[in-house]
C-alpha positions in Angstrom: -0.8 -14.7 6.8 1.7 -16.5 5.1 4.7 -13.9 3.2 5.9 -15.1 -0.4 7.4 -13.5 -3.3 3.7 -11.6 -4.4 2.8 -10.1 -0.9 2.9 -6.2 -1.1 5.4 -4.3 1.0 4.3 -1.3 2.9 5.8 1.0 5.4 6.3 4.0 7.7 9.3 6.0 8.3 10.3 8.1 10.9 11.9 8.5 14.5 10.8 7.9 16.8 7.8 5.4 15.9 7.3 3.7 19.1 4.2 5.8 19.4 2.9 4.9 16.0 -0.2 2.6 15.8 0.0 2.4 12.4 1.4 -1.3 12.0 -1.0 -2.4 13.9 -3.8 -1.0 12.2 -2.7 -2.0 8.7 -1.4 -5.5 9.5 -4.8 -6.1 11.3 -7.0 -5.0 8.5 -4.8 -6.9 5.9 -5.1 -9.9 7.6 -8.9 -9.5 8.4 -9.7 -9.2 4.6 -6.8 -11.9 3.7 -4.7 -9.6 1.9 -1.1 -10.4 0.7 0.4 -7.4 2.1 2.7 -6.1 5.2 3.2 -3.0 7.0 6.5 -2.2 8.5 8.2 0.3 10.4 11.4 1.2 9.9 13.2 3.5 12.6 16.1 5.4 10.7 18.3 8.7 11.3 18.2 11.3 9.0 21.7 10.4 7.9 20.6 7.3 6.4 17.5 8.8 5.0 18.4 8.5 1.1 20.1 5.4 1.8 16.6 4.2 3.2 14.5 5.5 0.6 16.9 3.7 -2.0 16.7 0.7 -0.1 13.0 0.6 -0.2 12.8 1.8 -3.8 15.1 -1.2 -4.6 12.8 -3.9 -2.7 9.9 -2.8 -4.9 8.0 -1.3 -2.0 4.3 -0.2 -3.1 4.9 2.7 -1.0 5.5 4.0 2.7 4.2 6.6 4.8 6.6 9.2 6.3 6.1 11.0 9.7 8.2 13.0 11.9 10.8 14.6 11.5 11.3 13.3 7.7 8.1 15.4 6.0 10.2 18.2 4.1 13.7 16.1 4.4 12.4 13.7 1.8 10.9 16.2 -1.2 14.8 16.2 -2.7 14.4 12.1 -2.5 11.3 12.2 -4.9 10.7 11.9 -8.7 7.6 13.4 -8.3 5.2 15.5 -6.4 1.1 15.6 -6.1 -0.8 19.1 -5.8 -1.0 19.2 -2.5 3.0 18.3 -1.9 4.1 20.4 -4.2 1.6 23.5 -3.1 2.7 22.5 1.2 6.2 21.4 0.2 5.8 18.4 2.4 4.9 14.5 2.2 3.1 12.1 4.4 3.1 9.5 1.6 5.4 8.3 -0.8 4.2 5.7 -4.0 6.8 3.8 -5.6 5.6 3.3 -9.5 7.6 1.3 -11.1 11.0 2.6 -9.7 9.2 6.4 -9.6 9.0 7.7 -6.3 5.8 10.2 -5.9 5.4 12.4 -3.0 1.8 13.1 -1.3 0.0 14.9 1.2 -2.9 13.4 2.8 -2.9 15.6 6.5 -4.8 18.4 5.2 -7.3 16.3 3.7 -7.3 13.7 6.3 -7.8 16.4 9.0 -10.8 17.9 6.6 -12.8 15.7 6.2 -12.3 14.3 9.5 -13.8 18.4 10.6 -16.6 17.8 8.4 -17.7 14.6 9.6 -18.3 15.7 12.8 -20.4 18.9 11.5 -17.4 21.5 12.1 -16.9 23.5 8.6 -13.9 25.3 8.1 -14.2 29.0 9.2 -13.3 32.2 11.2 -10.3 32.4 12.5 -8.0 29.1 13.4 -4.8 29.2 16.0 -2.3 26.5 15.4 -0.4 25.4 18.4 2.8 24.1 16.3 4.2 24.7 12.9 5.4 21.7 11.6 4.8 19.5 8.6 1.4 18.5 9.5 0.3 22.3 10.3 1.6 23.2 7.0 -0.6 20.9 5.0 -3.9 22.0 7.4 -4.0 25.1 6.9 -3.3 25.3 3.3 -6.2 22.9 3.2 -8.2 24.7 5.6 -7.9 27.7 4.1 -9.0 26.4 0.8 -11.9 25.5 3.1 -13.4 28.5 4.2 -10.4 29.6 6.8 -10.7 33.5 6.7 -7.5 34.1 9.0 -4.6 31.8 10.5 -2.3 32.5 13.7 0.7 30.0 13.9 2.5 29.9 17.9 5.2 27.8 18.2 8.4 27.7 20.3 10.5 28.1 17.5 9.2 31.8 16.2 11.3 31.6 12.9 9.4 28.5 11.9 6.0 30.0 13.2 6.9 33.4 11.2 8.4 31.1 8.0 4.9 29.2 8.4 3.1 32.6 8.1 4.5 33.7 5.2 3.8 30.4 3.5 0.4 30.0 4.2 -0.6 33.9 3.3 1.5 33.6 -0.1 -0.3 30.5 -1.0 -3.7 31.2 0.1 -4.2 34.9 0.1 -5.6 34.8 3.8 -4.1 37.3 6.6 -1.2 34.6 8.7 0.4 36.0 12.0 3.2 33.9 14.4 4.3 34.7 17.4 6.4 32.8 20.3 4.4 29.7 22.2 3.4 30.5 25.3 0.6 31.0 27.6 0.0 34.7 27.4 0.6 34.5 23.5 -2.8 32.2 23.2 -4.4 34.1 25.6 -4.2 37.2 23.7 -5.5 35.5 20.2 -8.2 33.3 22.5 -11.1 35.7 22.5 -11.4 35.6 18.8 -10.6 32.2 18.6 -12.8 30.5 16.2 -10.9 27.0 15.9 -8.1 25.8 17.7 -5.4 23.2 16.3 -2.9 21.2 18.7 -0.4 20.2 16.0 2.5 19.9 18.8 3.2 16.7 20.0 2.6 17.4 23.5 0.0 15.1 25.1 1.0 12.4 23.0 1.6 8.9 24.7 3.5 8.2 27.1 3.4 12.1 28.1 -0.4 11.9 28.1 0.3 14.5 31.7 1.6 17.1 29.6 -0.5 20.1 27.3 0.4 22.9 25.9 -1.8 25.4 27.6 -1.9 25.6 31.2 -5.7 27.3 30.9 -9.1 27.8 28.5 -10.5 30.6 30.5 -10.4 33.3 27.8 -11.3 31.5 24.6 -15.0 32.4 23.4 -17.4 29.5 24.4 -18.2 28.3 21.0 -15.0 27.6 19.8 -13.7 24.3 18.6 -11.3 22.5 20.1 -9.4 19.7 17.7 -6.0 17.7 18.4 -4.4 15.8 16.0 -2.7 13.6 18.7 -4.8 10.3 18.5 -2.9 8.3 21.1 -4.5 8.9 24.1 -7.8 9.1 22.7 -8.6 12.1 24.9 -5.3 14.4 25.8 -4.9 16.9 28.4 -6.0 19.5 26.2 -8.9 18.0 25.2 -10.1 17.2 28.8 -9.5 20.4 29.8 -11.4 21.6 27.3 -14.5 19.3 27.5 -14.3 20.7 31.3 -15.6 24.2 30.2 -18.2 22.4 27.9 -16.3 23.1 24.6 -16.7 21.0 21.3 -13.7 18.9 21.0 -12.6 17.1 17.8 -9.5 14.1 18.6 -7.1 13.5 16.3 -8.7 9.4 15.5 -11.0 10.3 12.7 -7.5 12.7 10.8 -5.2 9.0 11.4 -8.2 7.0 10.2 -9.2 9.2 7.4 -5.4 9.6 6.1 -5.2 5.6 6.9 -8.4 5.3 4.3 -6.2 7.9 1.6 -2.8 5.9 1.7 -4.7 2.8 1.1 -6.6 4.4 -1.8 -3.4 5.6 -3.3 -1.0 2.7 -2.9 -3.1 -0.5 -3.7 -6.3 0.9 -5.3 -8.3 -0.6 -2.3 -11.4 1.1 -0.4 -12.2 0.4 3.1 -14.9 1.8 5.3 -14.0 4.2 8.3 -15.4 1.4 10.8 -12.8 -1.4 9.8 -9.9 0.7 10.5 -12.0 1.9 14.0 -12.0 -1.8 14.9 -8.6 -2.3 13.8 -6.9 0.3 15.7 -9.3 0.6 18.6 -7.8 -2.2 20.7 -4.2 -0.2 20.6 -5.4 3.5 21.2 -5.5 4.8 25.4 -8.4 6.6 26.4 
């Protein structure tokens, strides 16, 4: 692909990103359909953070994605903010129009629809391992699914507790937290309708690492879902297919949020099997 003055400018932020398979998704797919656009990452510390966003802004940038650990840290950076950004207070995806910087969420809807697809409706009771950014946004959207109840563990209880409180004042549906650890699940695995890795343990290159140590007490028709996508299959979700348990990785959440930003930024649509084909040569089973 040859770069001139008219080729679009995309991005991702966030540190680290050497795990992120986003560049070479994008810059795949562009080049495929012989599109005049780039996808970059740019690796920054969160002491540059509004110098970076300025710096982008200033290069006419059509937009950039924004991953860990920037999700909340970049709201006061904005212009603007969409529903779902606003409602979760944190952004995936930032579109600069015009010099106007707008903040959106795609996670929740990404993860969605990415449930749907493979026949899973939103329901019961869901435990989220994790309360980060990216639980935030799927559970306000799962909950405006069908979720009837939400449990956040985490290793930080004041973020799993803060997450809690957030989710049951926005949605109306009963939130606990407690601490993350084995005994903790163990407790809420018997009711245990849907279960939601949003931790990034498991995630290449500490594909030997899970969060649980054991399955044994979670009710056999539960769902098991990770939004890790790189490996393919984690720990968790081995273990899980090991005691004949539905299992949902975190591929079709990347691809559908892949299919969002591109929606968003350049007013393109793709189908789910190009960005497959793109990404699949990069993504560890």
């Amino acid at each position: 692909m040859d770069i001139n003055c008219h080729t679009r400018l995309l991005a991702i932020i966030g540190n680290p990103l050497g795990h992120s398979l986003s560049p070479f998704m994008y810059n795949r797919l562009f080049d495929k359909r012989k599109l005049n656009c780039i996808y970059m990452p740019f690796e920054i510390q969160a002491v540059d953070l509004e110098k970076g966003l300025k710096s982008l802004q200033t290069l006419n940038f059509a937009g950039f994605n924004v991953t860990i650990p920037f999700k909340q840290m970049v709201i006061p950076f904005l212009d603007e903010l969409s529903e779902e950004a606003q409602a979760c207070q944190a952004v995936n995806l930032v579109k600069n129009e015009g010099g106007v910087l707008k903040g959106y969420n795609t996670d929740g809807q990404g993860f969605v629809r990415g449930l749907i697809q493979a026949g899973i409706f939103p329901r019961g009771r869901t435990v989220f391992i994790g309360a980060g950014g990216a639980a935030r946004s799927i559970a306000y959207e799962m909950a405006r699914a069908g979720m009837l109840r939400v449990d956040f563990l985490d290793i930080d209880y004041l973020q799993a507790e803060t997450m809690a409180e957030f989710i049951s004042s926005q949605t109306g549906i009963p939130a606990s937290a407690a601490v993350m650890n084995q005994a903790a699940f163990d407790r809420l695995a018997p009711d245990t309708d849907i279960l939601i890795n949003c931790s990034p343990v498991g995630m290449s290159p500490g594909v030997d690492a899970s969060p649980l140590a054991s399955l044994e007490q979670i009710k056999k028709d539960a769902v098991i879902c990770d939004i890790i996508y790189n490996p393919r299959q984690t720990k968790l979700l081995k273990m899980a297919e090991s005691h004949n348990l539905k299992t949902i990785n975190g591929l079709p959440m990347f691809i559908n949020q892949a299919l969002l930003t591109l929606e968003i930024l350049l007013d393109e649509s793709f189908a789910a099997a190009e960005l497959e084909e793109a990404v699949a040569p990069h993504v560890k089973q």
